[in-house]
N, CA, C and O of each residue as an XYZ file, in Angstrom:
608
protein
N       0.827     -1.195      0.000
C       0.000      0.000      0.000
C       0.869      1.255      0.000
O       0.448      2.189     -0.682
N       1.931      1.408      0.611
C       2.726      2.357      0.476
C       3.240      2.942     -0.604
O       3.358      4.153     -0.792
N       3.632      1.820     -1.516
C       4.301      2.214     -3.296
C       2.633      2.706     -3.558
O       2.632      3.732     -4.239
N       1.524      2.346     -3.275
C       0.274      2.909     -4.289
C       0.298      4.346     -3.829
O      -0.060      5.099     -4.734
N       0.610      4.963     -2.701
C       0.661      6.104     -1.614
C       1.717      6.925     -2.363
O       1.352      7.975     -2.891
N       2.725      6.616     -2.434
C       4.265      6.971     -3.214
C       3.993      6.911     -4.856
O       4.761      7.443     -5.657
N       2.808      6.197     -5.237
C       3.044      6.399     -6.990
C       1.959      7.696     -6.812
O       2.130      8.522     -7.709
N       1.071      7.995     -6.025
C      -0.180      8.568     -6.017
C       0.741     10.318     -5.876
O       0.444     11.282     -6.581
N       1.705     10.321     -4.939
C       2.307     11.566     -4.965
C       3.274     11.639     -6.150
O       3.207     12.740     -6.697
N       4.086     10.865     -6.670
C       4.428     10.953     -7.600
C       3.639     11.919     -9.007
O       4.098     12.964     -9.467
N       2.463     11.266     -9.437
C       1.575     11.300     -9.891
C       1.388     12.813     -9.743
O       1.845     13.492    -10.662
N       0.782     13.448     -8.722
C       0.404     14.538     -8.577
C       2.006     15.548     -9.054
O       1.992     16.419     -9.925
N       3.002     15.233     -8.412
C       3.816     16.111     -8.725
C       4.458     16.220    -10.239
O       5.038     17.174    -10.759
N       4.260     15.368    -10.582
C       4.318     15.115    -12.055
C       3.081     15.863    -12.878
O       2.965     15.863    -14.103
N       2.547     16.241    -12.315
C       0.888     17.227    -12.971
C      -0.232     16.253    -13.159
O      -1.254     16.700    -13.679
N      -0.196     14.904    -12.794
C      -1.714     14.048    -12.989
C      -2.102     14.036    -11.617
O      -1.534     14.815    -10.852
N      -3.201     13.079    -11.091
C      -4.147     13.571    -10.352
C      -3.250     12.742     -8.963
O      -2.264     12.081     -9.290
N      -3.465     12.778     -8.098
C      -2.974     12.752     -6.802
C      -3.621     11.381     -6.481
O      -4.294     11.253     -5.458
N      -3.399     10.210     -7.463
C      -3.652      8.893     -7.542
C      -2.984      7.800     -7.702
O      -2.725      7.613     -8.890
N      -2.572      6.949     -6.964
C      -1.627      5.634     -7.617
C      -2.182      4.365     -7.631
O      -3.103      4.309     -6.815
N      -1.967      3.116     -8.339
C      -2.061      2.094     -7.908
C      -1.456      1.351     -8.353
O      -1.231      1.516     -9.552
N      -0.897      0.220     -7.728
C      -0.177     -0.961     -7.762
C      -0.740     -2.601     -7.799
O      -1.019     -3.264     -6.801
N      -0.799     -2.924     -8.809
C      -0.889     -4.893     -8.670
C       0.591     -5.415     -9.090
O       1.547     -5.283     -9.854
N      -0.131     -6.306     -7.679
C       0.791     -7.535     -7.401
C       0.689     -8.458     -7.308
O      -0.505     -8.596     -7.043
N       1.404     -9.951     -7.344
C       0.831    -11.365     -6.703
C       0.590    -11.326     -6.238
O       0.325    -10.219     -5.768
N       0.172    -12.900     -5.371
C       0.112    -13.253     -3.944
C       0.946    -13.259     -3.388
O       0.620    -13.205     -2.203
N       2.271    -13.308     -3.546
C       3.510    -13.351     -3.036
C       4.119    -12.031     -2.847
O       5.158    -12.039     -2.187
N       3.584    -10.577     -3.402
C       3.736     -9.657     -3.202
C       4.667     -8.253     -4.428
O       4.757     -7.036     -4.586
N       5.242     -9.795     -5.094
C       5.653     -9.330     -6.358
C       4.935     -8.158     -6.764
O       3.709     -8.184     -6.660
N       5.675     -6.817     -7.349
C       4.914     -5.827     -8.225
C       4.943     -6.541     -9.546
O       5.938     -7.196     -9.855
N       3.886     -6.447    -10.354
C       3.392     -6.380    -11.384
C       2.850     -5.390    -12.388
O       2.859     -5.498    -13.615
N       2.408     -4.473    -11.699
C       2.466     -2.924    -12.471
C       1.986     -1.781    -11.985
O       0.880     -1.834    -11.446
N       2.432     -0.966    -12.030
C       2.268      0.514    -11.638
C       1.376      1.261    -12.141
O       1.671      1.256    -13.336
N      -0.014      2.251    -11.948
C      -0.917      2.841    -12.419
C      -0.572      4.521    -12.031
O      -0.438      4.936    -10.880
N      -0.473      5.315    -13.217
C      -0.447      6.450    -12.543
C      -1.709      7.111    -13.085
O      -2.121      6.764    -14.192
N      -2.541      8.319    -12.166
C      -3.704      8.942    -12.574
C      -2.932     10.239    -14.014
O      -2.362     11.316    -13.843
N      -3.203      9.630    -15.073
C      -3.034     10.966    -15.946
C      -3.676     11.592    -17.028
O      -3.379     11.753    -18.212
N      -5.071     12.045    -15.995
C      -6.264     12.672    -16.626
C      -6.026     13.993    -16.900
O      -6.928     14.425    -17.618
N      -5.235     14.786    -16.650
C      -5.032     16.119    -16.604
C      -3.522     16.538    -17.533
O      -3.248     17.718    -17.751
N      -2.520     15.252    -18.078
C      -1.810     14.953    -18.299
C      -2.346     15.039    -19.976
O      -2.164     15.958    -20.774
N      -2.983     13.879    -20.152
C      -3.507     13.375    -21.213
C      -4.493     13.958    -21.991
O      -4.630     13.702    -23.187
N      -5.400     14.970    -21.175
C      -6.799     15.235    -21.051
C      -7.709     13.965    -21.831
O      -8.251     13.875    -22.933
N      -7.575     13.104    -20.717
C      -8.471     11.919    -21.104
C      -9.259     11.464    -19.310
O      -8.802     11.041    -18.248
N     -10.340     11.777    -19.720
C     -10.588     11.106    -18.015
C     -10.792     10.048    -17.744
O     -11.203      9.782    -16.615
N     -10.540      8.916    -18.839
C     -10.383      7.569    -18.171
C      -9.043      7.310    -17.746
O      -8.980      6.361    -16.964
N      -8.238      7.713    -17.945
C      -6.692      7.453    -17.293
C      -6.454      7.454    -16.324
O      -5.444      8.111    -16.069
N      -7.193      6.726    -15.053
C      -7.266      7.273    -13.682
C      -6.267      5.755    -13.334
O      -6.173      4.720    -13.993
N      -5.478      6.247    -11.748
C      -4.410      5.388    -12.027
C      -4.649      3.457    -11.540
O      -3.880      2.503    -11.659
N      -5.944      3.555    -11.034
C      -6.764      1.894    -11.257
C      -6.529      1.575    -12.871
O      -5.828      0.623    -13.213
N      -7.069      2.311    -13.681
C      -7.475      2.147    -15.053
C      -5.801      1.517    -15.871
O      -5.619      0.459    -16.473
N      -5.061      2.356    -15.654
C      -3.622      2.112    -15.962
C      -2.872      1.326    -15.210
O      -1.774      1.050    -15.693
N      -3.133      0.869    -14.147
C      -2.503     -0.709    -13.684
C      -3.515     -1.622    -14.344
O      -2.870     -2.640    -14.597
N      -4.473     -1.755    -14.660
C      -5.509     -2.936    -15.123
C      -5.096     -3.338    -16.681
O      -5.215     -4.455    -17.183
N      -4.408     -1.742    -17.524
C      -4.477     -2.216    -19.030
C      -2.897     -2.602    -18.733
O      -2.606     -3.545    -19.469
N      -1.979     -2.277    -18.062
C      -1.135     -3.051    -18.064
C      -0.672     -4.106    -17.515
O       0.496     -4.429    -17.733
N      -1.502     -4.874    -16.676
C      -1.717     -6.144    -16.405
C      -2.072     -7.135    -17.376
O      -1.623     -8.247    -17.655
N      -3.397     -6.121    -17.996
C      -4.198     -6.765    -19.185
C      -2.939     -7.226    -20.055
O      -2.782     -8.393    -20.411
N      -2.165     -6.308    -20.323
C      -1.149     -6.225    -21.684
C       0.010     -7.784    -21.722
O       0.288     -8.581    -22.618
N       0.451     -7.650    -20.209
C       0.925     -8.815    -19.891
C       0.387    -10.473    -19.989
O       1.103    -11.421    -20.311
N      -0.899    -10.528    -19.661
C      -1.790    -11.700    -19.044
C      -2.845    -11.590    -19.821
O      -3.321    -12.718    -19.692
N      -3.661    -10.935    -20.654
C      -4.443    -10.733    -21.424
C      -5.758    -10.148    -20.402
O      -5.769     -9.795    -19.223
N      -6.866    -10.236    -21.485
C      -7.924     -9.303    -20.809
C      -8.722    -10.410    -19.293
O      -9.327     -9.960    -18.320
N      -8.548    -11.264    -19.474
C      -8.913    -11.949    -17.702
C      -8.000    -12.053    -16.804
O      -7.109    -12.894    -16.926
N      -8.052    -11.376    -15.949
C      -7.153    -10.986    -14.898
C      -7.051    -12.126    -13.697
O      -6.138    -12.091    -12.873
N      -7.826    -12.885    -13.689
C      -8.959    -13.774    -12.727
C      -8.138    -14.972    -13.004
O      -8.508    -15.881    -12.261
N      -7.449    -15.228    -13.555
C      -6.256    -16.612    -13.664
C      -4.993    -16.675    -12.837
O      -4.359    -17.623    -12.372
N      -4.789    -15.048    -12.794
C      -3.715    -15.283    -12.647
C      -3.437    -14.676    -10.928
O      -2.272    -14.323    -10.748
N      -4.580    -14.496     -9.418
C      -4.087    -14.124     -8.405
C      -3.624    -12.939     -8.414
O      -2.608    -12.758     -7.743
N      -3.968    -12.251     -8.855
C      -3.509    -10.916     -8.676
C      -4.082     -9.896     -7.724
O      -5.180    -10.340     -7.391
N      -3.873     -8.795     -7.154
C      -3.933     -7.994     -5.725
C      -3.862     -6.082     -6.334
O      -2.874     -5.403     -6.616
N      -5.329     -5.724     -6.348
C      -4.812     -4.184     -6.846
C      -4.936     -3.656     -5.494
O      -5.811     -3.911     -4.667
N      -3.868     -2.836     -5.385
C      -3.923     -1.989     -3.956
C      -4.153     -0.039     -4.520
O      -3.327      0.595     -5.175
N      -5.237      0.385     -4.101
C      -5.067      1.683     -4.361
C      -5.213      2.795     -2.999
O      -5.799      2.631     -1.929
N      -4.325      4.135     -3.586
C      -4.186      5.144     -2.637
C      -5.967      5.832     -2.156
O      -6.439      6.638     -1.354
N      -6.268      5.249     -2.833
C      -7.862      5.973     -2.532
C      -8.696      4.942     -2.768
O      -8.378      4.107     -3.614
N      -9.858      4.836     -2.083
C     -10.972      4.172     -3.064
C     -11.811      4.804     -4.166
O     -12.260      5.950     -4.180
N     -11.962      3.708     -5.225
C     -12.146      3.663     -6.870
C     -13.413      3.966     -6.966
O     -14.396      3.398     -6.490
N     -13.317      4.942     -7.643
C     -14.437      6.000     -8.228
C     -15.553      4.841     -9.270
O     -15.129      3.759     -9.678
N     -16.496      5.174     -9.456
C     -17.442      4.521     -9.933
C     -16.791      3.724    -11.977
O     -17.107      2.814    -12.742
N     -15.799      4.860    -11.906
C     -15.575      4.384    -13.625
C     -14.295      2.832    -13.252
O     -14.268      1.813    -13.942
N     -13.143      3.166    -11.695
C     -12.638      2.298    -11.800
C     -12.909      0.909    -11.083
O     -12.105     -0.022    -11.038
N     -14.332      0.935    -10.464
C     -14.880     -0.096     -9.679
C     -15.459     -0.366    -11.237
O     -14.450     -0.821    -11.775
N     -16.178     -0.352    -11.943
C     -16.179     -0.986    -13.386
C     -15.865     -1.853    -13.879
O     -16.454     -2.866    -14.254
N     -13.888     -1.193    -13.970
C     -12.826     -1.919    -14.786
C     -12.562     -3.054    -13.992
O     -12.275     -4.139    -14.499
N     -12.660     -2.824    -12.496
C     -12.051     -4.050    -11.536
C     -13.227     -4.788    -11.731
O     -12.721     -5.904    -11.850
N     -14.420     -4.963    -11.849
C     -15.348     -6.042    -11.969
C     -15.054     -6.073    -13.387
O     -15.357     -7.227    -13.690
N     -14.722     -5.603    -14.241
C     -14.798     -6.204    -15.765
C     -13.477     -7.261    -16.002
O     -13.583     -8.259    -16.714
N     -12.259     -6.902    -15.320
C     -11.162     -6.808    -15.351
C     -10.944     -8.444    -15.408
O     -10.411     -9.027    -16.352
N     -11.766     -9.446    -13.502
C     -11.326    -10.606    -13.376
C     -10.090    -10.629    -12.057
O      -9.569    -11.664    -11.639
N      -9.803     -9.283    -11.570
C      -9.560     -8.699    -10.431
C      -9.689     -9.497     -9.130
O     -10.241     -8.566     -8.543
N      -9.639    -10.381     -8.270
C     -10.336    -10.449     -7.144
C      -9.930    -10.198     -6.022
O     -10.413    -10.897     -5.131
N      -9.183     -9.417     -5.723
C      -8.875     -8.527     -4.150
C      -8.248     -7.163     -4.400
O      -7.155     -6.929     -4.917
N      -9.062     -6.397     -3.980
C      -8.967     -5.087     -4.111
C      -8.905     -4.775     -2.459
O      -9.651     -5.173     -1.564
N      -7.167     -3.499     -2.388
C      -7.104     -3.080     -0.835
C      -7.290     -1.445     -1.507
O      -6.847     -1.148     -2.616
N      -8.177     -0.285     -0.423
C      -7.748      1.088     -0.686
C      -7.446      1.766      0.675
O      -8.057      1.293      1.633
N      -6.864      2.477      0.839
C      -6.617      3.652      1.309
C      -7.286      4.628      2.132
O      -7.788      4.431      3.239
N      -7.244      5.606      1.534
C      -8.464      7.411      1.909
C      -9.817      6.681      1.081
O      -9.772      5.879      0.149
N     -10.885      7.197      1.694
C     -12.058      7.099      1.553
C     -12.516      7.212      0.406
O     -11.724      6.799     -0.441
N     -13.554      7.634     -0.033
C     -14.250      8.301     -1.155
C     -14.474      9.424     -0.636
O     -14.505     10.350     -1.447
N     -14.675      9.734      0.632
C     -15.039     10.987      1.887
C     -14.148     11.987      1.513
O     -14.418     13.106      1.075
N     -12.757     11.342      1.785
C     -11.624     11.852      1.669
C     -11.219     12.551      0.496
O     -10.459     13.519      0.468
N     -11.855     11.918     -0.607
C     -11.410     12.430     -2.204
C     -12.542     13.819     -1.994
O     -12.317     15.028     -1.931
N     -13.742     13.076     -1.927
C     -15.131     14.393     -2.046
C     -14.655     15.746     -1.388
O     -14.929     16.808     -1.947
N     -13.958     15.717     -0.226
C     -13.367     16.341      0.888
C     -12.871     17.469     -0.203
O     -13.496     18.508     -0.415
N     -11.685     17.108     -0.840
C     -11.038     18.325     -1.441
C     -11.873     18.411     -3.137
O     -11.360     19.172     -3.957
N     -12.580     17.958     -3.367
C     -13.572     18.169     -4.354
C     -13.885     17.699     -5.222
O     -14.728     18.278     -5.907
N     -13.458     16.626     -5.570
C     -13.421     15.469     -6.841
C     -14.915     14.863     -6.624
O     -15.421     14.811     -5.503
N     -15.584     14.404     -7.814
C     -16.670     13.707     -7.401
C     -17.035     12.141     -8.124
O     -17.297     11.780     -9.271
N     -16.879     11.341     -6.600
C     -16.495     10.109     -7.600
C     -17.851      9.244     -8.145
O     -17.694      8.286     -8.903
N     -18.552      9.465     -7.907
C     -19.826      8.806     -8.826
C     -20.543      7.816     -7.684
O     -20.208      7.568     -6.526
N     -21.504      7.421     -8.378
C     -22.239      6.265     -7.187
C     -21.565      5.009     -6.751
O     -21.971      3.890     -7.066
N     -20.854      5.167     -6.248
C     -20.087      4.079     -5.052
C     -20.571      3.575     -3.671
O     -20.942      4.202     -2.678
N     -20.458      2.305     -3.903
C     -21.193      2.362     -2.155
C     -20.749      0.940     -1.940
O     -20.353      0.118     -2.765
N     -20.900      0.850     -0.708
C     -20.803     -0.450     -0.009
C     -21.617     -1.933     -0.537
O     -21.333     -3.093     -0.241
N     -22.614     -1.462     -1.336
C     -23.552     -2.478     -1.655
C     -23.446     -2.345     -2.618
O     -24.451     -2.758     -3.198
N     -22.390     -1.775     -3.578
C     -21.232     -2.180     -5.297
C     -20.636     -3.197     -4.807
O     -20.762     -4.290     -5.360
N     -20.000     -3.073     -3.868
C     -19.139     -3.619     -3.464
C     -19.093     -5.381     -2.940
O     -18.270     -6.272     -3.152
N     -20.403     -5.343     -2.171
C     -21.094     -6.659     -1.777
C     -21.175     -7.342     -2.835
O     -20.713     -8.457     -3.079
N     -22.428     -5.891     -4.152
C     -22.771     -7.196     -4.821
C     -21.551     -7.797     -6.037
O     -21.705     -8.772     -6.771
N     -20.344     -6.888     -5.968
C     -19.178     -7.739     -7.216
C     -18.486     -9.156     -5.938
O     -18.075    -10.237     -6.357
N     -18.510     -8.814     -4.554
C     -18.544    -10.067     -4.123
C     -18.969    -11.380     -4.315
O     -18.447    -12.466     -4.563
N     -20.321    -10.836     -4.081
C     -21.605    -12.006     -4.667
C     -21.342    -12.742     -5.864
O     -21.170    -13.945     -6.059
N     -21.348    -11.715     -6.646
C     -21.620    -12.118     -7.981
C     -20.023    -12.422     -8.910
O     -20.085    -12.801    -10.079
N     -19.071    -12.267     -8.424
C     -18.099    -12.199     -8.812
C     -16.381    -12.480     -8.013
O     -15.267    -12.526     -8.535
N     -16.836    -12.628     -6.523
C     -15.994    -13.341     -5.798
C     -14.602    -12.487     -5.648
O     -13.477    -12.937     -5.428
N     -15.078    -10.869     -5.864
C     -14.192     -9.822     -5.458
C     -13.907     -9.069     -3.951
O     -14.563     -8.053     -3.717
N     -13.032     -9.508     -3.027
C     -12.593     -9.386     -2.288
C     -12.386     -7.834     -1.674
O     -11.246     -7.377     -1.767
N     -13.189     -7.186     -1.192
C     -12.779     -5.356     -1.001
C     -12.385     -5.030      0.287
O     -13.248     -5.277      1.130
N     -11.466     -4.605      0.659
C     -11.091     -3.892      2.112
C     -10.763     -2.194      1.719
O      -9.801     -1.632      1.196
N     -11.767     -1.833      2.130
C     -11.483     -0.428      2.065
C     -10.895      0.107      3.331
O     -10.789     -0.750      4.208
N     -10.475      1.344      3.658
C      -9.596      1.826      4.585
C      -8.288      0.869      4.968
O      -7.957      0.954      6.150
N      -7.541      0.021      4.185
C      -6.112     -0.665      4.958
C      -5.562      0.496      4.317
O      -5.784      1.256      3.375
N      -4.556      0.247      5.465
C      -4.071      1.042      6.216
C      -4.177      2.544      5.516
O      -3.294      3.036      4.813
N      -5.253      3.075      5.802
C      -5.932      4.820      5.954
C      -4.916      5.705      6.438
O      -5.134      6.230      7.530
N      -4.218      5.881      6.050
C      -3.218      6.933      6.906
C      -3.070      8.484      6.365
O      -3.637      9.048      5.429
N      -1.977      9.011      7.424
C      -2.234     10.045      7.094
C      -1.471     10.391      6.062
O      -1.689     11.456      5.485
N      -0.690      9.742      5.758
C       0.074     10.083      4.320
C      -0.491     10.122      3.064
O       0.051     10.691      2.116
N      -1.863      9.380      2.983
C      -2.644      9.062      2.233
C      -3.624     10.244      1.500
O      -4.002     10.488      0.355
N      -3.824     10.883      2.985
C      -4.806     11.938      3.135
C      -3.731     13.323      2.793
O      -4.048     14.145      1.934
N      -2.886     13.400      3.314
C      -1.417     14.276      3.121
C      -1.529     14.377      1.292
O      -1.435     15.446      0.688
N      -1.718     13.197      0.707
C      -1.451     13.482     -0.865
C      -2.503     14.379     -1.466
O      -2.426     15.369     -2.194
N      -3.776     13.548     -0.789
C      -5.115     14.636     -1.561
C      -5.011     16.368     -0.879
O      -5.433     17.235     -1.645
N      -4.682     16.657     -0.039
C      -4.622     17.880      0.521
C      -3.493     18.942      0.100
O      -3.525     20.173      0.082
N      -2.466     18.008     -0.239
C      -1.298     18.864     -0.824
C      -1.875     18.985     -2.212
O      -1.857     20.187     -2.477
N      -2.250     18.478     -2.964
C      -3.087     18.801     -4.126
C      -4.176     19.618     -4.459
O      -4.262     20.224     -5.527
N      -4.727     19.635     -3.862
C      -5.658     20.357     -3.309
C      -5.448     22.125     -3.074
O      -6.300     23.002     -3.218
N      -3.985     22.260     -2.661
C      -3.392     23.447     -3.007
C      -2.761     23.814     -3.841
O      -2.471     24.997     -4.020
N      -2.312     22.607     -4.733
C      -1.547     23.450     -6.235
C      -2.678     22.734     -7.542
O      -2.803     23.323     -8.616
N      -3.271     21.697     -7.308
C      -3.671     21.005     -8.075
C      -5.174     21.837     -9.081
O      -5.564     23.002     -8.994
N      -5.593     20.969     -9.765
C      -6.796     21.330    -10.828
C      -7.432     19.999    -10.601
O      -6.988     18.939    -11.039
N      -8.867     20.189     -9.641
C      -9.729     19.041     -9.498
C     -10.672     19.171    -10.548
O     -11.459     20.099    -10.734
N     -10.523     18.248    -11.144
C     -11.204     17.654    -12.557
C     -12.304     16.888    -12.091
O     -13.032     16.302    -12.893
């Protein structure tokens, strides 16, 4: 969770959005790096879930679901990248800062909720822990952004 925390500031200081994420094995191996670069690109699907998933995809092809894989993100995933992770084949997803936390400095992430979440369980055997480990470094990224940044 820390490299997703560390790509997420990266990210921002680099001029994309104050987002990272990282998949890995089960064993902990990185597998690929997502950076948010909607503001970069001017594309707003480039959010940095979206860009660890196509480069997973790129590796392993478009079912993700063979191969054990672990997306960890600095925030929890806005309605376009809870999507990709149920389309994806994804099954354990860890985040970070809230959705609270994002809304907080002004981003608006779409209809997300706890009962998305249940039902890609249900129906799809996707694993969600939201808030590991919530810290304040986490929250530190959206807030420092927040003062130089452009919330899109």
């Amino acid at each position: 969770m820390k490299l997703a925390i560390d790509v997420a500031q990266e990210s921002a200081k680099f001029g994309g959005g104050p987002f990272g994420a990282v998949i890995a094995n089960k064993t902990g191996e990185v597998v690929t790096i997502g950076f948010n670069r909607v503001t970069i690109e001017n594309d707003s699907t480039v959010h940095a879930e979206i860009d660890a998933i196509r480069k997973a995809q790129k590796k392993f092809g478009y079912d993700l679901s063979k191969h054990e894989l672990v997306l960890y993100c600095s925030s929890e995933p806005c309605i376009q990248c809870f999507g990709a992770i149920y389309l994806s084949g994804i099954k354990e997803v860890y985040s970070a800062a809230t959705k609270e936390d994002v809304e907080k400095i002004g981003f608006k992430e779409g209809p997300t909720s706890n009962a998305l979440w249940e039902c890609a369980k249900l129906d799809k055997g996707i694993l969600y822990k939201p808030q590991f480990c919530r810290s304040k470094e986490a929250i530190k990224v959206l807030q420092n952004y927040k003062k130089r940044g452009v919330i899109y």
